[in-house]
DSSP file (Angstrom, degrees, kcal/mol; ACC not computed):
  #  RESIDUE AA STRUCTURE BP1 BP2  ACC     N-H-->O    O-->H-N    N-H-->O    O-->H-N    TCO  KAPPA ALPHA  PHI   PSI    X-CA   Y-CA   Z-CA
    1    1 A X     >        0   0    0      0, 0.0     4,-3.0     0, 0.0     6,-0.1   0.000 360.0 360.0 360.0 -43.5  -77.0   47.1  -71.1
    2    2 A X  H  >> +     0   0    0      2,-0.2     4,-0.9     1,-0.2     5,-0.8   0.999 360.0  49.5 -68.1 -49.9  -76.6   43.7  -69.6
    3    3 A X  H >45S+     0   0    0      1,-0.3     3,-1.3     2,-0.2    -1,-0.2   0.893 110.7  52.1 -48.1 -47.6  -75.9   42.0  -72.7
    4    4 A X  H 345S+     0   0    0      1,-0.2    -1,-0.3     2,-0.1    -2,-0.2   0.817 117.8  33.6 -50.6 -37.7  -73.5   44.5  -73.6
    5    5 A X  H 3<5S-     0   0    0     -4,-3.0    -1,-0.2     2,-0.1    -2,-0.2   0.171 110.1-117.3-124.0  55.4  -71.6   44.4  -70.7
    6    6 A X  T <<5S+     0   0    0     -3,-1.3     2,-0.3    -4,-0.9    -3,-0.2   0.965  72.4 130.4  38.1  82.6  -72.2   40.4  -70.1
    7    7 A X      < -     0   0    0     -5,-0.8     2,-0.6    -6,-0.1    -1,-0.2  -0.952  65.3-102.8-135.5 150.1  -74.1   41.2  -66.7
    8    8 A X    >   -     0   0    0     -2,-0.3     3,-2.7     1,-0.1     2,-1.6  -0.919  24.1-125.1-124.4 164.6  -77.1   40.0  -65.7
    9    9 A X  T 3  S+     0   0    0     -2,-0.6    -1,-0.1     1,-0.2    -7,-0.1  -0.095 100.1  72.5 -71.2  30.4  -79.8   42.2  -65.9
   10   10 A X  T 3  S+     0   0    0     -2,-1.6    -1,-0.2     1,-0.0     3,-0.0   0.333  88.9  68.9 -96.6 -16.1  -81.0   42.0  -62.0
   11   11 A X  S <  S+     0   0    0     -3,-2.7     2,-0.6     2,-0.1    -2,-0.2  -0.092  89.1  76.7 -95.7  24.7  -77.9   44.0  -61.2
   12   12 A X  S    S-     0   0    0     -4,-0.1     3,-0.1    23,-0.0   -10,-0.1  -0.891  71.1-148.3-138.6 115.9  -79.4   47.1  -62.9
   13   13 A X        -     0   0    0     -2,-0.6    18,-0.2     1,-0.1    -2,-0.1  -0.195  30.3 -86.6 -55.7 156.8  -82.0   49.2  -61.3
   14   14 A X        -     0   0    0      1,-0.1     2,-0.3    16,-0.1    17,-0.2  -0.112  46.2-107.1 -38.3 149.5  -84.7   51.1  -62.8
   15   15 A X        -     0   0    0     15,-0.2     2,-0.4    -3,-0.1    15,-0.2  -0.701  41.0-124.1 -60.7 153.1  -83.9   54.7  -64.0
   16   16 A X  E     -A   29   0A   0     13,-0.8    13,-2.2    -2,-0.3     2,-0.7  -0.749  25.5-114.4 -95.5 143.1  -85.7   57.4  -61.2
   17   17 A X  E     -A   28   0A   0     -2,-0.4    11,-0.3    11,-0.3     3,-0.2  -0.709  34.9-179.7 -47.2 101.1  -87.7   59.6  -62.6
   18   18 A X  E    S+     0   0A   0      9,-2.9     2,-0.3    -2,-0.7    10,-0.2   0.503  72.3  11.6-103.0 -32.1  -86.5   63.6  -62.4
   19   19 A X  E     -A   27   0A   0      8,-0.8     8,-2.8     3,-0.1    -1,-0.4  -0.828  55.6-171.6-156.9 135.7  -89.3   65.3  -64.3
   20   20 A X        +     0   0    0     -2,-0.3     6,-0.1     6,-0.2     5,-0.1  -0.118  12.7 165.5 -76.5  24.2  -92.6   64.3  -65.4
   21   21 A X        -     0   0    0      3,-0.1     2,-0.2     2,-0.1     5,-0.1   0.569  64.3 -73.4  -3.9 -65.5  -94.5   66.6  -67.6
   22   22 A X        -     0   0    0      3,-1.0     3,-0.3    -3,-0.1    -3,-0.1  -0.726  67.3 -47.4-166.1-146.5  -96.9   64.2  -68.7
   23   23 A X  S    S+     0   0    0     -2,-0.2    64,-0.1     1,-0.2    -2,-0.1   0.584 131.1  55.4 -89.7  -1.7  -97.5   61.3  -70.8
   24   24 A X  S    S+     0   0    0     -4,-0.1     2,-0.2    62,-0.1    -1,-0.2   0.080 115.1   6.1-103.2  12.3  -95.7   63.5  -73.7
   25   25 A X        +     0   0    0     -3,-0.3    -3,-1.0    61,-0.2     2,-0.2  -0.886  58.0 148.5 165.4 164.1  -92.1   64.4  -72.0
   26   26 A X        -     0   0    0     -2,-0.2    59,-1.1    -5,-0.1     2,-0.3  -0.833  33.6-127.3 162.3 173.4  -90.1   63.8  -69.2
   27   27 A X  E     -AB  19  84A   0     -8,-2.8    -9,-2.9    57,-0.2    -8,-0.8  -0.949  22.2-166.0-144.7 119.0  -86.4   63.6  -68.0
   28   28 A X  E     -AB  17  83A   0     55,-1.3    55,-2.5   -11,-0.3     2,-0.3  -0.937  21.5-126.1-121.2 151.5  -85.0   60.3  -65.9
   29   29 A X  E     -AB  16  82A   0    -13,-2.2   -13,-0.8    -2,-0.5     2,-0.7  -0.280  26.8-129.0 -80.8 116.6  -81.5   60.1  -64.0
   30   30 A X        -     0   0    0     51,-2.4    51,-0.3    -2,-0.3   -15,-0.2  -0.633  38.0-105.2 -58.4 121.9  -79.3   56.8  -65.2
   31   31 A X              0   0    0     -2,-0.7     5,-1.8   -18,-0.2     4,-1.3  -0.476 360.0 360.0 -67.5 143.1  -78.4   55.1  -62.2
   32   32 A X              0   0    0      2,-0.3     5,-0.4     3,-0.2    -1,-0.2   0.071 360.0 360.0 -36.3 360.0  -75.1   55.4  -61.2
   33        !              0   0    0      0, 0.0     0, 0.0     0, 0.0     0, 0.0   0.000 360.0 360.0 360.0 360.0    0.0    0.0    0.0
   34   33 A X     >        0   0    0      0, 0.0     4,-0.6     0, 0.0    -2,-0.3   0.000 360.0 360.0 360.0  -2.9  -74.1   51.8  -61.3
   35   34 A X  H  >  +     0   0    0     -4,-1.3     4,-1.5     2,-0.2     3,-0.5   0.872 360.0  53.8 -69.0 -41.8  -75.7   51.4  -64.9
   36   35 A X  H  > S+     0   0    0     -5,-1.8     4,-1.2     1,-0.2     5,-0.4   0.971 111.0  40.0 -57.7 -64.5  -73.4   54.3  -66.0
   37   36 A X  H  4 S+     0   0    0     -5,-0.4    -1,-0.2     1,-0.3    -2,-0.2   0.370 112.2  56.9 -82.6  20.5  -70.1   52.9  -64.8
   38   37 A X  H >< S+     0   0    0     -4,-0.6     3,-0.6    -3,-0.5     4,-0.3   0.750 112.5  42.3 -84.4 -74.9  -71.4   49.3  -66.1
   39   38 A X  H >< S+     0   0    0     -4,-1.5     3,-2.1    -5,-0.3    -2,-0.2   0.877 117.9  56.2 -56.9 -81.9  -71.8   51.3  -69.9
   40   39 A X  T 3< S+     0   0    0     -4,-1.2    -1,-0.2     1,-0.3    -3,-0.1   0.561 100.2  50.3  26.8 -63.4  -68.2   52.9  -68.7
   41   40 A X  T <  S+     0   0    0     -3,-0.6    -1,-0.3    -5,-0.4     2,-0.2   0.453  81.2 122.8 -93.6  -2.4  -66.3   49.9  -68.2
   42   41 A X    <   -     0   0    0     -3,-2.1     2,-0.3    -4,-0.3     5,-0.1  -0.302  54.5-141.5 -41.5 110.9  -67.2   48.4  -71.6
   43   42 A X        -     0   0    0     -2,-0.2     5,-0.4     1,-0.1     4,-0.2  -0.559  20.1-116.1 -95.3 163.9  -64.1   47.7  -73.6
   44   43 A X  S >> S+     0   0    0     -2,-0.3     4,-2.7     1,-0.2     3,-1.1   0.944 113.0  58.1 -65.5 -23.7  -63.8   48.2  -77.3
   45   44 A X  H 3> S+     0   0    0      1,-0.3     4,-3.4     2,-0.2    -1,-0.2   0.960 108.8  40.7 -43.9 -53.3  -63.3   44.3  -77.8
   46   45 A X  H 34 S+     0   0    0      1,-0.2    -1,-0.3     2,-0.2    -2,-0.1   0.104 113.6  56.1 -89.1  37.2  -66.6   43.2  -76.2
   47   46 A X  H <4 S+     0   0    0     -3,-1.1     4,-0.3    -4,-0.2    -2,-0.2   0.381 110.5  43.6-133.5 -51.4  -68.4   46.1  -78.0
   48   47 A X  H  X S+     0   0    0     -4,-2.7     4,-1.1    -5,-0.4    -2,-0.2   0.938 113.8  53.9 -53.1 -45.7  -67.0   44.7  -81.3
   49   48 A X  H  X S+     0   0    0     -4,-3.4     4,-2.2    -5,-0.3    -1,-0.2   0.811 114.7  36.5 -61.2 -30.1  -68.1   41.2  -80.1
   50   49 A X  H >> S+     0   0    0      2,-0.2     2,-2.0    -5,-0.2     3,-0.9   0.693 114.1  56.4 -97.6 -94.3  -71.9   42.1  -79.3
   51   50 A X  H 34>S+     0   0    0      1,-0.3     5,-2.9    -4,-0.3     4,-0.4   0.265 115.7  38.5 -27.2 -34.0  -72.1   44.5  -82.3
   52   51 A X  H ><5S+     0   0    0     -2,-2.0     3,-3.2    -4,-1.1    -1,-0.3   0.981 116.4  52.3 -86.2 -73.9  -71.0   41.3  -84.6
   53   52 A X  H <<5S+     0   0    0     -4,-2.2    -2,-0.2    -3,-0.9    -1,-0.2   0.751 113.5  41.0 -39.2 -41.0  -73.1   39.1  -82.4
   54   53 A X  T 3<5S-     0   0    0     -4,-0.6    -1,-0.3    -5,-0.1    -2,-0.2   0.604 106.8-122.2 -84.1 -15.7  -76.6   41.7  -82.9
   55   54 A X  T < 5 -     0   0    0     -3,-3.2    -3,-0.3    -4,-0.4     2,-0.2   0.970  47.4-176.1  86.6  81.3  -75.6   41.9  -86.4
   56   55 A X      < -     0   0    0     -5,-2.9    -1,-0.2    -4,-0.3     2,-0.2  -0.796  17.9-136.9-114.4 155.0  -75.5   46.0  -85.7
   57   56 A X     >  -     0   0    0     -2,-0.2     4,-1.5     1,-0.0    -6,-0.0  -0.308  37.7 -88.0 -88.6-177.8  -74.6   48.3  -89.1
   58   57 A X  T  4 S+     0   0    0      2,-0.2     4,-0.2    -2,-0.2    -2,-0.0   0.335 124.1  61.2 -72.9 -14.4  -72.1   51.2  -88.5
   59   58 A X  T  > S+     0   0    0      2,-0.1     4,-1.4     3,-0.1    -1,-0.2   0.801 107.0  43.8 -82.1 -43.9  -74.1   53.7  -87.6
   60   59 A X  H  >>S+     0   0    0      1,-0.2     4,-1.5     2,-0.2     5,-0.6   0.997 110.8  59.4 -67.7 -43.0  -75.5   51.7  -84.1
   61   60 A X  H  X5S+     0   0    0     -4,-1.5     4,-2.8     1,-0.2     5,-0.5   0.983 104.8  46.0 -37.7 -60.4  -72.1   50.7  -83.6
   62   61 A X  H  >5S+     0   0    0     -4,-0.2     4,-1.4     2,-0.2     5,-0.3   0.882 114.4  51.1 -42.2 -66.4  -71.2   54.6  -83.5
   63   62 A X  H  X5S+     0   0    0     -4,-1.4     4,-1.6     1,-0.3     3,-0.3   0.793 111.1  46.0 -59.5 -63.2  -74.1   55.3  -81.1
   64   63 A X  H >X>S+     0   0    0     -4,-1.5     4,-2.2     1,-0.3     5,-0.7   0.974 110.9  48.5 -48.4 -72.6  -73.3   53.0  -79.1
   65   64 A X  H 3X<S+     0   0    0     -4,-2.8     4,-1.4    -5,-0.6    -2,-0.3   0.901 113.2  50.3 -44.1 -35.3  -69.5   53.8  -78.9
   66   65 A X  H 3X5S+     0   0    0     -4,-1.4     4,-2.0    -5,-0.5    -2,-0.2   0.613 109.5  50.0 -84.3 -20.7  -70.3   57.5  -78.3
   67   66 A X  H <X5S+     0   0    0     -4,-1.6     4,-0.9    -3,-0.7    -1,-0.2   0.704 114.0  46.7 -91.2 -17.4  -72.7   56.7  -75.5
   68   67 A X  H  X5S+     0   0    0     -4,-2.2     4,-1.7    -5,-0.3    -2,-0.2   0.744 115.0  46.0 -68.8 -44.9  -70.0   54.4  -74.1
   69   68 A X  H >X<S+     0   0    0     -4,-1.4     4,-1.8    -5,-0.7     3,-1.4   0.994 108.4  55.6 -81.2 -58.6  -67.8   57.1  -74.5
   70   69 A X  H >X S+     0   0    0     -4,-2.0     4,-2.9     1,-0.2     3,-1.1   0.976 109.7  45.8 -25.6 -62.4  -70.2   59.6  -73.0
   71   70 A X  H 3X S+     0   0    0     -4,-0.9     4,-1.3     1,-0.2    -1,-0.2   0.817 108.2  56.4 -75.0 -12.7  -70.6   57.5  -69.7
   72   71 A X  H << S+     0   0    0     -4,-1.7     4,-0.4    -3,-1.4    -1,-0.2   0.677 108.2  49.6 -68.7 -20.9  -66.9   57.1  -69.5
   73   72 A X  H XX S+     0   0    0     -4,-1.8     4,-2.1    -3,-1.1     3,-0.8   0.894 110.9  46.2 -71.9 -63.1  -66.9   60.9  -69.7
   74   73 A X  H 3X>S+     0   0    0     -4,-2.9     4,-1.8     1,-0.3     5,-1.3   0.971 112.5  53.8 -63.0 -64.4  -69.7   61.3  -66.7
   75   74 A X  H 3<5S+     0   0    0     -4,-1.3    -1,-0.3    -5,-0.3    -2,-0.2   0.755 109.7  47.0 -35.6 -43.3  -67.6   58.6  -64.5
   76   75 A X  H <45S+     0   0    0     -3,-0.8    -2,-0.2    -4,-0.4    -1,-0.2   0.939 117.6  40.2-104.7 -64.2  -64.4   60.6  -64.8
   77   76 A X  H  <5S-     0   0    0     -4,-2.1    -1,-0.2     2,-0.1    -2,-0.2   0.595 108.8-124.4 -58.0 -13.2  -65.9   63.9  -64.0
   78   77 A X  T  <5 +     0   0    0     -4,-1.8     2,-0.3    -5,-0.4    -3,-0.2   0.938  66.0 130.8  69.3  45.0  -68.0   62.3  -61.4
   79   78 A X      < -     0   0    0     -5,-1.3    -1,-0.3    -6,-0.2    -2,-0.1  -0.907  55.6-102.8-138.4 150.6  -71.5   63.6  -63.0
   80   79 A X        -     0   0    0     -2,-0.3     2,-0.2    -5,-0.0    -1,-0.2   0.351  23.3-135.7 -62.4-173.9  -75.0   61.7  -63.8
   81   80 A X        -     0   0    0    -51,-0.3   -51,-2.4    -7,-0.1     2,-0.3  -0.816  26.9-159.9-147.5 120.2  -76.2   60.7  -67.3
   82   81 A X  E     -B   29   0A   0    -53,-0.3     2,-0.3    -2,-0.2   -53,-0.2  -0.848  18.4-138.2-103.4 176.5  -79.8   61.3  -68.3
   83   82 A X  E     -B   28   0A   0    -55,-2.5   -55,-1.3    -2,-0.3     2,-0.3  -0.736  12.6-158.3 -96.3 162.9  -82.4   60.4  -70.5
   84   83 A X  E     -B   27   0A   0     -2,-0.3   -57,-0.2   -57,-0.2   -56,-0.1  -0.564  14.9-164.4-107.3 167.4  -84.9   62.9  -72.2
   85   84 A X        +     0   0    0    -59,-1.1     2,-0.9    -2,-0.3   -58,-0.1  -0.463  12.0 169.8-150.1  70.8  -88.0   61.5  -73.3
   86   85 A X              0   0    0    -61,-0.2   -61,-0.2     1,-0.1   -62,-0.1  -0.693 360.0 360.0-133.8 127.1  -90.5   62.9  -75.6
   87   86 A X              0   0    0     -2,-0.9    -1,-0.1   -64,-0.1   -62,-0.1   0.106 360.0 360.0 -41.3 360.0  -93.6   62.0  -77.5
């Protein structure tokens, strides 16, 4: 996330932890300012790192649609987690 959105990575906290099952599953909260970091990504510097990382066309999508997701969650003024399972 800091490379993408040319930050450096000391201004982004951990995610917190929300559920823990085990060592197999789990759910953690994005932090806020890591959402509206991913958010505020424009399509220029998202073409520029994609070229830079050498990314195919499918991470490029993923990446835009998780950009676009957390522009979504900013604007409604709702979290973004992750799921996690083994």
């Amino acid at each position: 996330m800091a490379e993408l959105s040319v930050r450096d990575v000391s201004e982004f906290r951990d995610c917190e932890v929300v559920v823990n099952d085990s060592e197999e599953s789990g759910v953690d909260r994005v932090m806020p300012e890591t959402v509206a970091a991913l958010a505020a990504v424009e399509d220029a510097r998202l073409r520029e790192y994609a070229e830079d990382e050498l990314l195919d066309e499918y991470e490029i999508e993923r990446i835009t649609a998780l950009r676009d997701l957390a522009r979504e969650a900013v604007r409604l003024s709702h979290g973004m987690y992750r799921w996690m399972c083994v």
